[in-house]
C-alpha positions as CSV (number, residue, x, y, z in Angstrom):
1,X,30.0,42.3,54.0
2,X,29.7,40.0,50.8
3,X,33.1,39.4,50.0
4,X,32.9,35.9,52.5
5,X,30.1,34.8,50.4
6,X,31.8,36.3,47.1
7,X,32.7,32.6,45.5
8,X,28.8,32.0,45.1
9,X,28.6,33.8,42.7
10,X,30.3,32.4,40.4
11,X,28.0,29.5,41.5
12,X,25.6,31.4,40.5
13,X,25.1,30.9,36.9
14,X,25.2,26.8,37.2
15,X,22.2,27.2,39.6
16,X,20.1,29.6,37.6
17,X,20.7,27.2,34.6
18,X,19.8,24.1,36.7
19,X,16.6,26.0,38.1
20,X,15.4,26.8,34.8
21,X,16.2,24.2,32.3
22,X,16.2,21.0,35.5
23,X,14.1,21.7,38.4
24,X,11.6,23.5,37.2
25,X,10.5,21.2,34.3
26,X,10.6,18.3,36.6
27,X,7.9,20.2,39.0
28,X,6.1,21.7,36.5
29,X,6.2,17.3,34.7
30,X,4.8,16.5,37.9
31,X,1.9,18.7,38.0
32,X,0.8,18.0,34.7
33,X,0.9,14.6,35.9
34,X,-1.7,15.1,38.6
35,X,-3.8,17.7,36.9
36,X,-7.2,17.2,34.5
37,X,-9.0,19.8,32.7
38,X,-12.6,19.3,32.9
39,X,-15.1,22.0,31.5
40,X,-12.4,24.9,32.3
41,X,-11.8,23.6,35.8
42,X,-8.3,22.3,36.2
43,X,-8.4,19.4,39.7
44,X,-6.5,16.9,40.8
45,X,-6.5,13.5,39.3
46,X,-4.7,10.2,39.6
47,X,-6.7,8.9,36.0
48,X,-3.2,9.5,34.0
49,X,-1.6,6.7,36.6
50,X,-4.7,4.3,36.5
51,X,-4.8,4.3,32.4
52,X,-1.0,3.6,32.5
53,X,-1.8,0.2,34.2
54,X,-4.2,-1.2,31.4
55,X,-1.8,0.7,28.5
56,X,-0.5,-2.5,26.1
57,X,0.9,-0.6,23.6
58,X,3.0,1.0,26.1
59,X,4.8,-1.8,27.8
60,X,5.0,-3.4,24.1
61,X,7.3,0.0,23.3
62,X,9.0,-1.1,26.8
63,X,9.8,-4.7,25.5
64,X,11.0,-3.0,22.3
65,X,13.1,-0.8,24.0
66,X,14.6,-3.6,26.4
67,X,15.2,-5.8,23.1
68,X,17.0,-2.4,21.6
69,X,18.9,-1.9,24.5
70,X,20.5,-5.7,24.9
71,X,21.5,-5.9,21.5
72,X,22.7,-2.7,20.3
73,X,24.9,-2.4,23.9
74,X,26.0,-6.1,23.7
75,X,27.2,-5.8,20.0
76,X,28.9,-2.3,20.8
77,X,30.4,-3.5,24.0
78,X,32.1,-6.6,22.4
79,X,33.3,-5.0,19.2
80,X,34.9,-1.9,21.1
81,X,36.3,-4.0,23.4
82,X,38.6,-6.1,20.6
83,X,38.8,-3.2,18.7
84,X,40.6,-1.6,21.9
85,X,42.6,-4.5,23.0
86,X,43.7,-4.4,19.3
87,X,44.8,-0.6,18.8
88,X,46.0,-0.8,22.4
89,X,48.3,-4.0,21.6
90,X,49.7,-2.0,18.3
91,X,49.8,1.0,20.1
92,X,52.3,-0.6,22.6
93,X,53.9,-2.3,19.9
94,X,55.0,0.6,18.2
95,X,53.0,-0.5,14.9
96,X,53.3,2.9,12.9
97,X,49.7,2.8,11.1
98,X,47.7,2.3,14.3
99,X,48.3,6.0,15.5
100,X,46.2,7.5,12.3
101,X,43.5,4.8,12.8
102,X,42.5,5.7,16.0
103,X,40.8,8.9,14.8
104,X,39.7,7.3,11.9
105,X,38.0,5.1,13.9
106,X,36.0,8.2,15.9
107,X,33.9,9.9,13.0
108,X,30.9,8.0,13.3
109,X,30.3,9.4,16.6
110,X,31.3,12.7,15.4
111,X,28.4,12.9,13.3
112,X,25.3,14.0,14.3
113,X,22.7,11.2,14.8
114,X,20.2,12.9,12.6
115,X,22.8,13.0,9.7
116,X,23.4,9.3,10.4
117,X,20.1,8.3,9.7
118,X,19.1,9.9,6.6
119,X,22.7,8.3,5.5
120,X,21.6,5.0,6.5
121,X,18.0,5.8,4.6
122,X,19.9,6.3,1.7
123,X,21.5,3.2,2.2
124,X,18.9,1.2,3.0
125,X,16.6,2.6,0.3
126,X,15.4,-1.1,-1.6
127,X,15.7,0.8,-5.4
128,X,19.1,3.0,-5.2
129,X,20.7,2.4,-2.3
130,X,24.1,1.2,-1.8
131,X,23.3,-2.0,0.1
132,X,20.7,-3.5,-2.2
133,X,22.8,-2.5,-5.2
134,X,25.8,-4.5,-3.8
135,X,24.2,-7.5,-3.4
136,X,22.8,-7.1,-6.6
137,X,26.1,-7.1,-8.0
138,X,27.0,-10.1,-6.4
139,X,24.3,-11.7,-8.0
140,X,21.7,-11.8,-5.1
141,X,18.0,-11.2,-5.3
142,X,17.0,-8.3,-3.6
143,X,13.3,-7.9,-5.1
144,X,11.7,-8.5,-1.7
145,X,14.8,-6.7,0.2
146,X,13.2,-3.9,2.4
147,X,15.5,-3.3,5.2
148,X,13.2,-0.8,7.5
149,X,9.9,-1.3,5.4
150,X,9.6,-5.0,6.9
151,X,8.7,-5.9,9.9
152,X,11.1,-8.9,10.1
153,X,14.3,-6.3,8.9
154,X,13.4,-3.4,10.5
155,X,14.4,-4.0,14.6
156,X,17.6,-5.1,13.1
157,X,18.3,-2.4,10.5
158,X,18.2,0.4,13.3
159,X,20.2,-1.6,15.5
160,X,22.8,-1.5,12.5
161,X,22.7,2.1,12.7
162,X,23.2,2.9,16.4
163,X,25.9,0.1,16.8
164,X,27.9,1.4,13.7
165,X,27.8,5.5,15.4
166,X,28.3,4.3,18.9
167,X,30.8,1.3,18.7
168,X,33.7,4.4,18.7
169,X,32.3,5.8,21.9
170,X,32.5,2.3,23.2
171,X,36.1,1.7,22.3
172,X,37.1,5.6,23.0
173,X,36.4,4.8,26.5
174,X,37.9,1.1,26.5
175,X,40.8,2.1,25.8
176,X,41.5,4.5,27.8
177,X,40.8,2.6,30.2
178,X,43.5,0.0,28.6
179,X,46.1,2.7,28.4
180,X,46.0,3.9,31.9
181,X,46.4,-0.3,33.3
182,X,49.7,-0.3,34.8
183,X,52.2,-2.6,33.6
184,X,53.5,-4.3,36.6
185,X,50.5,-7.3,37.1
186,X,50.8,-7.6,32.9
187,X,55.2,-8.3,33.8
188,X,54.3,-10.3,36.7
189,X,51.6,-12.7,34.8
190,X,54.4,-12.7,31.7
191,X,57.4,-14.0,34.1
192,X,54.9,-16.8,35.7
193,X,54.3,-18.2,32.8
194,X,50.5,-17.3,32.0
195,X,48.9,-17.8,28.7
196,X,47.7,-14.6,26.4
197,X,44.0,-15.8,27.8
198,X,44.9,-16.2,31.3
199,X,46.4,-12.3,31.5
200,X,43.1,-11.0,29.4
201,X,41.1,-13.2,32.0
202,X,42.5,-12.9,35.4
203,X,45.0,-9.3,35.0
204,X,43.1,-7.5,32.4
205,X,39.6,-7.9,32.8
206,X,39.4,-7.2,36.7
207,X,41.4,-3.8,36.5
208,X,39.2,-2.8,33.3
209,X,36.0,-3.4,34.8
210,X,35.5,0.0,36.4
211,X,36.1,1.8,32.7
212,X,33.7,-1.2,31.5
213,X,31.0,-0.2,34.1
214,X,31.4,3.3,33.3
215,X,30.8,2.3,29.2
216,X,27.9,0.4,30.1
217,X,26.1,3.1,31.9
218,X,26.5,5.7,29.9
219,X,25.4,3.6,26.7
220,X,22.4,2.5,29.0
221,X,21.1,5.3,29.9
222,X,21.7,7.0,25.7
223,X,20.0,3.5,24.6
224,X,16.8,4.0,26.8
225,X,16.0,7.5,25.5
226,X,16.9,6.1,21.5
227,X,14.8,8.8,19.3
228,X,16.6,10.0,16.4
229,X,18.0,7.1,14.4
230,X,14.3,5.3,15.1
231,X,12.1,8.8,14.1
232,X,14.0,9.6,10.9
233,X,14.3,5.6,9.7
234,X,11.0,4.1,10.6
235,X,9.3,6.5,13.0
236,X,8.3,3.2,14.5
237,X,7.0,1.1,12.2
238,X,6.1,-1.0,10.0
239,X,3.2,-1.1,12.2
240,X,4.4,-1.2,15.9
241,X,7.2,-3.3,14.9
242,X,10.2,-0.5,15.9
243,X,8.2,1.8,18.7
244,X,10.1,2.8,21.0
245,X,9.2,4.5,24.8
246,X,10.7,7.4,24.0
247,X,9.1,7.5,20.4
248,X,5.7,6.4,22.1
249,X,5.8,9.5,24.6
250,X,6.6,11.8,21.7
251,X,3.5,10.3,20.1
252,X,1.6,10.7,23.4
253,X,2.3,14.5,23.8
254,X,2.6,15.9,20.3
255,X,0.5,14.0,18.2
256,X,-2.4,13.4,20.8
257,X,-1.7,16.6,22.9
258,X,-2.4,14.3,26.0
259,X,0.5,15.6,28.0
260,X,-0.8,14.6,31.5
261,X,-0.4,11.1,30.5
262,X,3.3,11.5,28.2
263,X,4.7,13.4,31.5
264,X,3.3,9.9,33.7
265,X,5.0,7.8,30.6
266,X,8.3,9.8,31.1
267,X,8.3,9.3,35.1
268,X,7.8,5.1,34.1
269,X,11.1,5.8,32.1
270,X,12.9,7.6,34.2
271,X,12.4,5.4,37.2
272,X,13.9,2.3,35.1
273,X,16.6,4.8,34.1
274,X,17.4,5.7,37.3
275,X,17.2,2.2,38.7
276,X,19.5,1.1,36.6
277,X,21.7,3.6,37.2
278,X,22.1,2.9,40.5
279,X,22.7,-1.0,40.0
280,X,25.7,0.0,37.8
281,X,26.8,3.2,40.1
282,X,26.8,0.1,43.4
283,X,28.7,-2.2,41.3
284,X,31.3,0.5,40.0
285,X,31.7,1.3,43.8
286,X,32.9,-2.6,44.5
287,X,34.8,-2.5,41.8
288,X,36.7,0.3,42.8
């Protein structure tokens, strides 16, 4: 009697998991949501909602993370981008030392973001590190030199971090994206005469975009949940200069213990999230 329904269960598993660690939390978010505790009695409440419109700190930690999210993704996209045209030119060149650089080229996303930045603390540390102590070498001051202990520095010294551990994923998917472009427009451009700009412009750029797309999202959604590399380097400061949504909403729940208004704070996020999703799923759609 079960064996037509037999290939569910192998179903099965996948569905528990996404019932228990997807579903339910998201149900269970919005409750919490709409729920106050007053005097033992839990109700119904939309107060989490209402404080979220007079919260300034909290769309200040949304600028920061828009200002976190254009810069590190615009750096990464550009540098894997030439760093894939140029393995992908030597690769088809037959140039013998680009086939070991290409894994060399992966470790820094191999690492584990936590690891990355207490390396990068080390580095940045103003009194041993390795940054400060080369420039001191070449003969520059570095008395006032604080890298993520000034408020001036410190936006810029995380985005460092995440754009030196991500640029590989950026190029990883560039260029496969490179190496699976047939050759036949790239002859066709060649025997009509085109310039090395023209083919990047006109061939290359237009058949790449749905790989590019596909980069962009995937960075996008990482860089609006950014945690690690800010928690361990600055935990968001000096001051408020490096806060974060993400880092804000960890505040909010587990420093304050006011998770009615973190799970309202994580909805905010997840509706840009998914927003902007969408925009880059339509556009990938054209494009294909």
């Amino acid at each position: 009697m079960l064996r037509p329904y037999r290939h569910l269960l192998w179903l099965a598993p996948a569905v528990v998991y996404l019932l228990a660690f997807s579903i339910y939390p998201l149900i269970y978010s919005l409750q919490v949501a709409f729920t106050t505790t007053t005097a033992g009695t839990v109700g119904f409440t939309l107060a989490n909602f209402t404080r979220l419109l007079h919260d300034r700190l909290f769309f200040v930690s949304l600028g920061q993370t828009a200002v976190y999210l254009v810069a590190a993704l615009g750096v990464e996209f550009f540098l894997g981008l030439g760093l894939a045209l140029l393995v992908d030119w030597g690769l088809r060149a037959g140039i013998p030392l680009v086939k070991p650089l290409r894994p060399l080229l992966l470790i820094p996303m191999l690492l584990p973001p936590v690891v990355v930045a207490v390396i990068w603390r080390l580095i940045y540390n103003p009194d041993f590190g390795v940054l400060n102590g080369t420039l001191r070498s070449a003969g520059f001051n570095t008395s006032s030199l604080n890298w993520i202990a000034s408020e001036n520095s410190a936006m810029l010294s995380v985005i460092l971090v995440d754009v030196w551990q991500w640029t590989p994923f950026m190029f990883l998917l560039l260029l496969a994206g490179l190496q699976a472009l047939p050759t036949e427009p790239f002859e066709a451009a060649l025997v009509d005469g085109a310039s090395a700009w023209d083919t990047f412009r006109l061939v290359t750029l237009p058949m790449l975009r749905p790989a590019i797309l596909v980069a962009l999202l995937l960075r996008v959604m990482d860089l609006l949940r950014v945690f690690d590399h800010i928690f361990i380097l600055t935990q968001g400061g000096p001051g408020f200069a490096t806060e974060t949504a993400s880092l804000f909403i960890y505040r909010t729940a587990f420093r304050f213990y006011d998770f009615g208004y973190a799970a309202v704070l994580s909805f905010v996020v997840l509706v840009f999230t998914t927003l902007l999703a969408r925009g880059f799923m339509r556009m990938l759609r054209r494009a294909g």
